[in-house]
N, C-alpha and C positions, 0 to 999 in steps of 0.2 A: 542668840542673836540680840543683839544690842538695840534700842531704838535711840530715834533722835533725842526723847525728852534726857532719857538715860544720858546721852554722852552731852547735852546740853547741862545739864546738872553738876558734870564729872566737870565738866569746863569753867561753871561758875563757882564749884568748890575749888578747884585749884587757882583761880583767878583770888576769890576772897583770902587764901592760904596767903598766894603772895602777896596782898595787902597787910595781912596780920605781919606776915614777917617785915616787913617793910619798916609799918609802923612801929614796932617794937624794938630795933636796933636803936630805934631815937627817942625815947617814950617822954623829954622834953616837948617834943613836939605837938603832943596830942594832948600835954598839959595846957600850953600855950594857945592853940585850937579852941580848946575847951573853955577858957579865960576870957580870949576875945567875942567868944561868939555869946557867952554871958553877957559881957560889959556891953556889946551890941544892941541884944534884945533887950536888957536894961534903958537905954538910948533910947531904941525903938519907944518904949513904954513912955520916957518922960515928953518925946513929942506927941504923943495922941495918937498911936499909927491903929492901938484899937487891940490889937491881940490881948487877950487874958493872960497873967500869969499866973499857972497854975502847976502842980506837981507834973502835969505828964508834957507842958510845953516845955520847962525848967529841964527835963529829962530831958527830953529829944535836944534840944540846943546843951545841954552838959555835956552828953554823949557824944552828939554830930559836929558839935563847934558850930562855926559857920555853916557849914554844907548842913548841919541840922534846922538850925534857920531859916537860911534860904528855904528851907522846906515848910518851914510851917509858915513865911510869908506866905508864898505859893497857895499855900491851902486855903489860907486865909482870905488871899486874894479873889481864889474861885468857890469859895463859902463852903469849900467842903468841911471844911474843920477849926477849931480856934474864932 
């Protein structure tokens, strides 16, 4: 018998799957992603917004693009991190 975490799990592997495949058929795109959301946090840094640049901010924004940013705004904002 099955539980919910179980098929909760089986839902979010398959969900991330079809992201991987997604992202993959265009892997321009996740260059591009990748570019802007540097050149961004870049930005961010020459007006004073405050975030450190450091290896593991540089990471999550290389890796997430934008949507990685946005994330460590976020964090920043509510002082959990950065």
């Amino acid at each position: 018998m099955t539980t919910y975490v179980e098929l909760g799990a089986l839902i979010v592997a398959l969900f991330l799957l079809y992201l991987l495949m997604r992202f993959l058929k265009n892997p321009s795109h996740i260059l591009a992603n990748s570019i802007l959301g540097i050149i961004a946090f870049l930005i961010l840094d020459l007006f004073g917004f405050g975030i450190p640049i450091n290896i593991i901010s540089v990471g999550i924004v290389a890796i997430g693009g934008l949507t990685g940013l946005l994330l460590i705004i976020i964090l920043h904002i509510l002082g959990i991190g950065f």
